[in-house]
FIDRENKOL-873811 format. One record per residue (C-alpha): z, y, x; residue in three letters; residue number from 0. Coordinates in steps of 0.001 Angstrom, whole numbers, always signed. Layout:
BEGIN
+---------+---------+---------+------+-----+
!      zz !      yy !      xx ! code ! pos !
+---------+---------+---------+------+-----+
!       Z !       Y !       X !  ALA ! NUM !
...
+---------+---------+---------+------+-----+
***
This chain:
BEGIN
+---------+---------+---------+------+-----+
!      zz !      yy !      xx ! code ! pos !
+---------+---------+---------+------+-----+
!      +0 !      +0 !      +0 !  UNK !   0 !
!   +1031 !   +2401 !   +2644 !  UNK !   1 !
!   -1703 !    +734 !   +5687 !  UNK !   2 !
!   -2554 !   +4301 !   +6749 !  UNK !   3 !
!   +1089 !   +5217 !   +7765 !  UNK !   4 !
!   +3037 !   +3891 !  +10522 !  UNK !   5 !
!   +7132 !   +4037 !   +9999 !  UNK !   6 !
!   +7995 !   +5751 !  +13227 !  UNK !   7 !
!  +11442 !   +5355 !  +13492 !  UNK !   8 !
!  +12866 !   +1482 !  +14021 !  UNK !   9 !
!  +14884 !     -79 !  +16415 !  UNK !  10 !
!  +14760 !   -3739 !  +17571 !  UNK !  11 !
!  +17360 !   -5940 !  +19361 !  UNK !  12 !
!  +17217 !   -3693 !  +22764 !  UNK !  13 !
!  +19286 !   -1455 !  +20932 !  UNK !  14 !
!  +23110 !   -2149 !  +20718 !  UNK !  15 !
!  +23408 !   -1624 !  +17103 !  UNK !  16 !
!  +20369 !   -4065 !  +15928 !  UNK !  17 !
!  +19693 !   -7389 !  +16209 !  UNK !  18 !
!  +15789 !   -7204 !  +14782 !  UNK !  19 !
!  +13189 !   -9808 !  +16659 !  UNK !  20 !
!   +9694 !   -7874 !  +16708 !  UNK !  21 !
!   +8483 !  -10762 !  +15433 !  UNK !  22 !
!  +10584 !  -10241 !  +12187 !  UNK !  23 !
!   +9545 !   -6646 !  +12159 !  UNK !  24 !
!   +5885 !   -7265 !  +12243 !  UNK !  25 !
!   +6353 !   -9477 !   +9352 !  UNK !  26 !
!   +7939 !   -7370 !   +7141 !  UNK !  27 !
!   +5462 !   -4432 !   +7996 !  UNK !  28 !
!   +2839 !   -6636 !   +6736 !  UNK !  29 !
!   +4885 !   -7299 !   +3608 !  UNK !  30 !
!   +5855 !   -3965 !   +3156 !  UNK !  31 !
!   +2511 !   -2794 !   +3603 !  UNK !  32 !
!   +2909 !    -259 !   +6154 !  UNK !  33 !
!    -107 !    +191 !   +8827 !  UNK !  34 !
!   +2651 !    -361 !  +11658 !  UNK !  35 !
!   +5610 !   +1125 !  +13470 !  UNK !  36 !
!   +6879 !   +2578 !  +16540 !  UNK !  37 !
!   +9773 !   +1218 !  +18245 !  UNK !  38 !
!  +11990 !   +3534 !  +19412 !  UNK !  39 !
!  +15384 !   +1948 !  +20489 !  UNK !  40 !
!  +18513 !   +3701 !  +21541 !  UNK !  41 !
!  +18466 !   +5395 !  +25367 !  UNK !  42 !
!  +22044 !   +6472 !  +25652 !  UNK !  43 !
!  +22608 !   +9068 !  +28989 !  UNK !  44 !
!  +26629 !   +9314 !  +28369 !  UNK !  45 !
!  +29121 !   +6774 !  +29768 !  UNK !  46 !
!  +31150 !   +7211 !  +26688 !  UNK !  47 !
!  +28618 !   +5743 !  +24712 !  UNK !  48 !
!  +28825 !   +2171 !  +23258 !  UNK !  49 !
!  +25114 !   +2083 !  +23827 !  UNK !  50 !
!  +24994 !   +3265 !  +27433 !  UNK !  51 !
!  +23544 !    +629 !  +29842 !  UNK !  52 !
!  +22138 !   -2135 !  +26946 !  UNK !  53 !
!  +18849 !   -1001 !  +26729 !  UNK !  54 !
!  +16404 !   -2110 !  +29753 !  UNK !  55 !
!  +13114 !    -553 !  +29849 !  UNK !  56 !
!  +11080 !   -2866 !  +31835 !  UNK !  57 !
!  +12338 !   -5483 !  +29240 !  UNK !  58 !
!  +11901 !   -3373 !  +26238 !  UNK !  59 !
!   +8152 !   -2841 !  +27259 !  UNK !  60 !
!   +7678 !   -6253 !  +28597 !  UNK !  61 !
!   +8467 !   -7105 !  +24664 !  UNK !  62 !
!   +6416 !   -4925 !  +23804 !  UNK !  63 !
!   +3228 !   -5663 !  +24923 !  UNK !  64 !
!   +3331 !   -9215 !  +23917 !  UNK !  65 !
!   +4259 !   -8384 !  +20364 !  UNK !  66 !
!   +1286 !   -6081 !  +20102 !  UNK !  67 !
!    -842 !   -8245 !  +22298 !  UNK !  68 !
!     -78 !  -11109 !  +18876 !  UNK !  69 !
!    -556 !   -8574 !  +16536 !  UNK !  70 !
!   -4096 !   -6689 !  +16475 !  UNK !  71 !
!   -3714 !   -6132 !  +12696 !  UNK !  72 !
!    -633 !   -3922 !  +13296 !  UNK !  73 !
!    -341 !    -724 !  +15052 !  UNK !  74 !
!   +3194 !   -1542 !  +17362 !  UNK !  75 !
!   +3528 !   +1248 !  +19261 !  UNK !  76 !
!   +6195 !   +1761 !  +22425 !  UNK !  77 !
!   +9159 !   +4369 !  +22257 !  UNK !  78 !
!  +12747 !   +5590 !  +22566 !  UNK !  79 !
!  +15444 !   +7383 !  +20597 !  UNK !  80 !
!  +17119 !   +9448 !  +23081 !  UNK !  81 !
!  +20770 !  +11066 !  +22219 !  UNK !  82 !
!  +20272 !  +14746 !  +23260 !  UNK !  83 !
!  +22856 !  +15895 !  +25148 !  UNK !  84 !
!  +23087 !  +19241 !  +27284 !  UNK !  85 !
!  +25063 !  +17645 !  +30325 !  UNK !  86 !
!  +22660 !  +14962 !  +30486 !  UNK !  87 !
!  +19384 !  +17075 !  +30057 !  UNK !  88 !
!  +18407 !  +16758 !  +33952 !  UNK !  89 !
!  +19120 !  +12837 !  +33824 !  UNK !  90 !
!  +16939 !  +12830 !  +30551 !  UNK !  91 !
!  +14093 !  +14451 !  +31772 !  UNK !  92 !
!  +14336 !  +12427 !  +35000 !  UNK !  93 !
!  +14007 !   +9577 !  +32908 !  UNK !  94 !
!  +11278 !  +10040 !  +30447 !  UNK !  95 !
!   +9194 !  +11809 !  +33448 !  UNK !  96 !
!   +9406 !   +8270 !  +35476 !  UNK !  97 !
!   +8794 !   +6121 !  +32643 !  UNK !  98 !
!   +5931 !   +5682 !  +29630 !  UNK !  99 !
!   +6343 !   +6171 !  +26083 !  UNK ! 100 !
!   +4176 !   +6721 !  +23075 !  UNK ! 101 !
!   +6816 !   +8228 !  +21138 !  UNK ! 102 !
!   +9936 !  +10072 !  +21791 !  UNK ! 103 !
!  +12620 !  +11206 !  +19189 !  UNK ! 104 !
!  +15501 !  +13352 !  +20411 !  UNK ! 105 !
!  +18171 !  +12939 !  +18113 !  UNK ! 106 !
!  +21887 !  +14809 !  +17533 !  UNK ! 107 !
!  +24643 !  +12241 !  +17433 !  UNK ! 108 !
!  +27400 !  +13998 !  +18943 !  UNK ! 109 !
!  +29562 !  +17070 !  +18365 !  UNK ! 110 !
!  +31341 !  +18055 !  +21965 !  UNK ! 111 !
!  +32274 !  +15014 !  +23104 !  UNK ! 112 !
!  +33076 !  +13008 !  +19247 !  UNK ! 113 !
!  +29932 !  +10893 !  +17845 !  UNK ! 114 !
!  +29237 !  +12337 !  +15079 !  UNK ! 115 !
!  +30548 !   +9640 !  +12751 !  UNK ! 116 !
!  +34041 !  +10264 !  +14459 !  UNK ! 117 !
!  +33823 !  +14266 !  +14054 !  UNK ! 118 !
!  +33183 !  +14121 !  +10531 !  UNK ! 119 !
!  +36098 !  +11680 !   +9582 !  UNK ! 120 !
!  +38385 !  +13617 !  +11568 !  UNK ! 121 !
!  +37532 !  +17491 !  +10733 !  UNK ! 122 !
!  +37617 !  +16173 !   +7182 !  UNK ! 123 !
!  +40725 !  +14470 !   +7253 !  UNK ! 124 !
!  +42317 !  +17453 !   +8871 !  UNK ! 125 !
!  +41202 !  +19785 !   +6042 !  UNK ! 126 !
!  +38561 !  +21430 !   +8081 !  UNK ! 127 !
!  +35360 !  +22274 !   +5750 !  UNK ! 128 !
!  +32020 !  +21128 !   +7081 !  UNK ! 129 !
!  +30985 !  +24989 !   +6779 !  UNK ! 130 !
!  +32967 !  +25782 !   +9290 !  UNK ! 131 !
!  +32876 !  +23104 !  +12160 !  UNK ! 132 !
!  +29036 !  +21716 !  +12218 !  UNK ! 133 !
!  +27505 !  +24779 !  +13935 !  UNK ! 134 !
!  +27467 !  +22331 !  +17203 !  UNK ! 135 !
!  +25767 !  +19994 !  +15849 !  UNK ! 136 !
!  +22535 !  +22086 !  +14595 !  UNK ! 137 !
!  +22626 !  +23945 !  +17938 !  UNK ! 138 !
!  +21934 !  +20478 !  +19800 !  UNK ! 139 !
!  +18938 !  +20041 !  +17399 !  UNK ! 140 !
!  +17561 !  +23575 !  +17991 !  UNK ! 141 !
!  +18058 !  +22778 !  +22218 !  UNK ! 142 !
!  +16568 !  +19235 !  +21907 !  UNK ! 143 !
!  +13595 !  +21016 !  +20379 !  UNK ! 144 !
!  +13965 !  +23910 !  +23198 !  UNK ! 145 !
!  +13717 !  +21354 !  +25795 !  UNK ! 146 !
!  +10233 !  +19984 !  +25188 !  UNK ! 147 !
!  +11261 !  +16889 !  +26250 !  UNK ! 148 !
!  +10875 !  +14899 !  +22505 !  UNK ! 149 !
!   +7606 !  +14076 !  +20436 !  UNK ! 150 !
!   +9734 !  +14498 !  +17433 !  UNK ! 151 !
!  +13035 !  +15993 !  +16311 !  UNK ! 152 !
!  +15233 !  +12658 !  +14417 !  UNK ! 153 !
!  +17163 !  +12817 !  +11259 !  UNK ! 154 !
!  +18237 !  +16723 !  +11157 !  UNK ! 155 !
!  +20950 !  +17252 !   +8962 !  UNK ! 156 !
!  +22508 !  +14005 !   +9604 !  UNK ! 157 !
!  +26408 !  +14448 !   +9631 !  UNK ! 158 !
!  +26007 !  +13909 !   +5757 !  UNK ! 159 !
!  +25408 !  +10494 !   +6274 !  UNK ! 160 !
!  +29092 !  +10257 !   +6914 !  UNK ! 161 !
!  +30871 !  +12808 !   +4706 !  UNK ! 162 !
!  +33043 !  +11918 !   +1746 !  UNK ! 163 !
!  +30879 !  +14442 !    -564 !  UNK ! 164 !
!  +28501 !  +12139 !    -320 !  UNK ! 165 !
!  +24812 !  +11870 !   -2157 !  UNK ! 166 !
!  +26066 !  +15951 !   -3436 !  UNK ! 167 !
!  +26117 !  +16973 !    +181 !  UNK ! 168 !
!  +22094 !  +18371 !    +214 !  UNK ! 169 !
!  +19839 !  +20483 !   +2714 !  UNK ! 170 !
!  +20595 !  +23126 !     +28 !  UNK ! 171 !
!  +24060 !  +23126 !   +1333 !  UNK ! 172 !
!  +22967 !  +23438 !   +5187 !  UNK ! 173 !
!  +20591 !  +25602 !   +4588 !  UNK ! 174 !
!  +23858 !  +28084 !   +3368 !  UNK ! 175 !
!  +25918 !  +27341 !   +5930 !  UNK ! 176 !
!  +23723 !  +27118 !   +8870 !  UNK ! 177 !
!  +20253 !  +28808 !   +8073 !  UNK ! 178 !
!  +19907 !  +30741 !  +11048 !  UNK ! 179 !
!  +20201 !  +28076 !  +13500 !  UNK ! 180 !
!  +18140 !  +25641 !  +10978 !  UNK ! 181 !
!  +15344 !  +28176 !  +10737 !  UNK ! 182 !
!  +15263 !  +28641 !  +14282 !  UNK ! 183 !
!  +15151 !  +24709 !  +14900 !  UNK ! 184 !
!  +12504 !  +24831 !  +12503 !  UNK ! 185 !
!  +10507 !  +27636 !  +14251 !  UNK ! 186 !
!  +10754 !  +26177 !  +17408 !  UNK ! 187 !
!   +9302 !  +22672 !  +16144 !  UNK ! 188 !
!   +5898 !  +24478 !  +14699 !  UNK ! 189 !
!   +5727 !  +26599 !  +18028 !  UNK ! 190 !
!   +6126 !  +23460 !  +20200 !  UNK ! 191 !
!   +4554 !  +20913 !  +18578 !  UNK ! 192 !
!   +7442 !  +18917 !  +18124 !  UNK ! 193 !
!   +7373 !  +16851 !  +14651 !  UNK ! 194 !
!   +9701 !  +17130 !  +12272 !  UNK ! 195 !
!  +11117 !  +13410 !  +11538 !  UNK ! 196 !
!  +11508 !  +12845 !   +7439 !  UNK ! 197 !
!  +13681 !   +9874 !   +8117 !  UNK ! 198 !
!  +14367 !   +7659 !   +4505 !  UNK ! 199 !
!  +17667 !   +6073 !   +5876 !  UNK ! 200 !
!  +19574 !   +8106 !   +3040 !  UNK ! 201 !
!  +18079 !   +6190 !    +450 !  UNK ! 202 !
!  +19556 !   +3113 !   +1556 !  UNK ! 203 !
!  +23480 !   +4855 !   +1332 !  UNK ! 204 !
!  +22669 !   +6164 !   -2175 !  UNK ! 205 !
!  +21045 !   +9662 !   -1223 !  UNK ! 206 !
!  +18285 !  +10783 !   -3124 !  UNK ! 207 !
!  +16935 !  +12967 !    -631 !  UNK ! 208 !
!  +15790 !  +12492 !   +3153 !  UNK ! 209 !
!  +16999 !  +13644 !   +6325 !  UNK ! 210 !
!  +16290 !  +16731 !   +6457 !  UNK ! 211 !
!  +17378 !  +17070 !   +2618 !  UNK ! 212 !
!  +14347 !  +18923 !    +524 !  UNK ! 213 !
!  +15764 !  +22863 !    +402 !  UNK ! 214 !
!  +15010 !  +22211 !   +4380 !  UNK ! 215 !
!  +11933 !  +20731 !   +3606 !  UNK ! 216 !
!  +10729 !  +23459 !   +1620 !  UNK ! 217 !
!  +11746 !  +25759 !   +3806 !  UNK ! 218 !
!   +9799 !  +23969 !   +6490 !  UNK ! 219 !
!   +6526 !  +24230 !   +4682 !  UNK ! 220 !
!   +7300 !  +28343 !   +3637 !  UNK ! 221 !
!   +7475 !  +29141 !   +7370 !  UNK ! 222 !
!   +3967 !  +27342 !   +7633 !  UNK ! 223 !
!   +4679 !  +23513 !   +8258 !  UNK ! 224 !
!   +2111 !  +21529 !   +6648 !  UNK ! 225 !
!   +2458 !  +18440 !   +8406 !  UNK ! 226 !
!   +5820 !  +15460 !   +8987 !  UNK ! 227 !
!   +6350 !  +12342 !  +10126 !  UNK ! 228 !
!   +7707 !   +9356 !   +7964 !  UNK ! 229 !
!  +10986 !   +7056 !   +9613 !  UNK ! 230 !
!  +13189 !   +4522 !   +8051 !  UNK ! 231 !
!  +15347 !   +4638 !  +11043 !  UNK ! 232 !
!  +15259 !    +666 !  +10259 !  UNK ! 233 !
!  +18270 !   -1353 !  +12301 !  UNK ! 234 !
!  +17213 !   -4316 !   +9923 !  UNK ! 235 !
!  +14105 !   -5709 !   +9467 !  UNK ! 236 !
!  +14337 !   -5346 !   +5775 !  UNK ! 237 !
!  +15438 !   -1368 !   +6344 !  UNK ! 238 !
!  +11830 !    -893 !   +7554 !  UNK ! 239 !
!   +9671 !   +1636 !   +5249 !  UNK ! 240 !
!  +12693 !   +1965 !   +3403 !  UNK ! 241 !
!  +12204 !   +4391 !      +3 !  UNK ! 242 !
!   +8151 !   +5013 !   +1479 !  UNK ! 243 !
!   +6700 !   +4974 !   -2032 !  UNK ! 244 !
!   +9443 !   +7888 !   -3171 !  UNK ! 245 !
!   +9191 !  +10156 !    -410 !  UNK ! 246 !
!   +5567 !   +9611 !    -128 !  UNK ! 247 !
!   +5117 !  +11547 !   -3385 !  UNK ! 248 !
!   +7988 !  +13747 !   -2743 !  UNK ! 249 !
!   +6251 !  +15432 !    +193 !  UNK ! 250 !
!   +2974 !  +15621 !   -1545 !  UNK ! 251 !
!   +4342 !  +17552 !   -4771 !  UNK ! 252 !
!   +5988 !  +19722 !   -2404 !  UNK ! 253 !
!   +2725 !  +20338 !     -79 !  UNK ! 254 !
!   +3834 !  +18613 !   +2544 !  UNK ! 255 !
!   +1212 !  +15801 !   +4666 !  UNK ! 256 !
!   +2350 !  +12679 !   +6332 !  UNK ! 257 !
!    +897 !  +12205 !   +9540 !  UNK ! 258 !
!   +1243 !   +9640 !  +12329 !  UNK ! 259 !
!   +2230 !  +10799 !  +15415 !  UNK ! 260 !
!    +584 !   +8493 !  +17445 !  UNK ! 261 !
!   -2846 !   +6549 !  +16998 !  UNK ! 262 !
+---------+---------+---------+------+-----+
***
């Protein structure tokens, strides 16, 4: 149904947080009917991490290209989800200049030195409101973009994954609490060429909007953006093209294209 698109945002056993065989992948693409994916498993630069030192590259690849060398009906394509973090941005760049991707996503998972999962439970079990202690967050997104180092900014607006407001926490709500920075992050994607991710892993946590919710969305295509990319951020095979056939129309009502980011 959906052979033109490729879901460009799914991670496979060399990440620490999915066990996924790309064999089990492919599969379900075909099911799904999705034209392919890009895998883009977790690079972690922080010792902190519980994902730093899993992944190996030259494995990772090595994967690769025999899953796509077994699957010519499939677009597989080769890439990373890097954390973005300002202490690490020399290692980063180090890295991704020495090695070969098709596809990059930078990605805000931290605030300071707390994952982001962490942050959230605590500021919110201390009283703090979320309008008043996320401004860290959207910053990294606006320097990940800055730093021309990503294909594609991942899952902006993502700390409501993990609030207790839940599905009523909306881009409407960042968008009032944080629209400078947002519009800047936003800005600096159409003047750098860096995609913005529309990434469908709300849908499977009872959201009925993507990341970044649709008041950013709209704001997106106002200051001239025309054009997204479409991500389950899939950690299960069955998570891959997750809510496709919503969002799909979504963007369209709302002017917005799909495109793939790589061919």
């Amino acid at each position: 149904m959906y052979a033109s698109f490729l879901d460009h945002h799914v991670h496979s056993s060399f990440s620490w947080d999915s066990e996924s065989p790309l064999e089990t992948l492919a599969e379900v693409a075909r099911k799904v009917g999705v034209g392919g994916f890009v895998v883009t498993d977790h690079l972690e630069f922080d010792k902190t991490d519980p994902g730093f030192g899993y992944y190996g590259y030259e494995a990772a690849r090595e994967a690769w290209e025999e899953i796509q060398d077994v699957t010519p009906d499939l677009k597989i394509r080769f890439g990373a989800e890097v954390t973005h973090q300002e202490k690490h941005l020399h290692a980063i760049r180090d890295f991704l200049h020495a090695h070969r991707y098709h596809w990059v996503i930078g990605s805000a998972h931290y605030v300071g030195h707390e994952e982001i999962s962490t942050y959230v439970a605590r500021v919110e079990g201390e009283g703090i409101p979320l309008e008043e202690c996320l401004g860290g967050y959207f910053a990294t997104c606006l320097k990940a973009v800055e730093s021309n180092l990503y294909d594609c900014l991942g899952h902006l607006d993502f700390p409501k994954r993990y609030s207790r407001l839940g599905p009523s926490l909306t881009g409407a709500f960042w968008l009032q609490h944080y629209r400078r920075t947002i519009l800047d992050t936003l800005t600096a994607c159409l003047d750098m060429g860096v995609f913005l991710e529309v990434n469908t892993g709300t849908y499977r946590v009872g959201f009925d909007e993507p990341y970044p919710g649709w008041a950013i969305l709209e704001a997106y295509r106002e200051m001239g953006g025309r054009e997204v990319v479409l991500s389950s951020d899939a950690h299960r095979p069955e998570d891959l093209g997750t809510a496709f056939s919503v969002v799909v129309k979504e963007l369209a009502k709302r002017g917005l294209s799909i495109r793939n980011g790589v061919v």
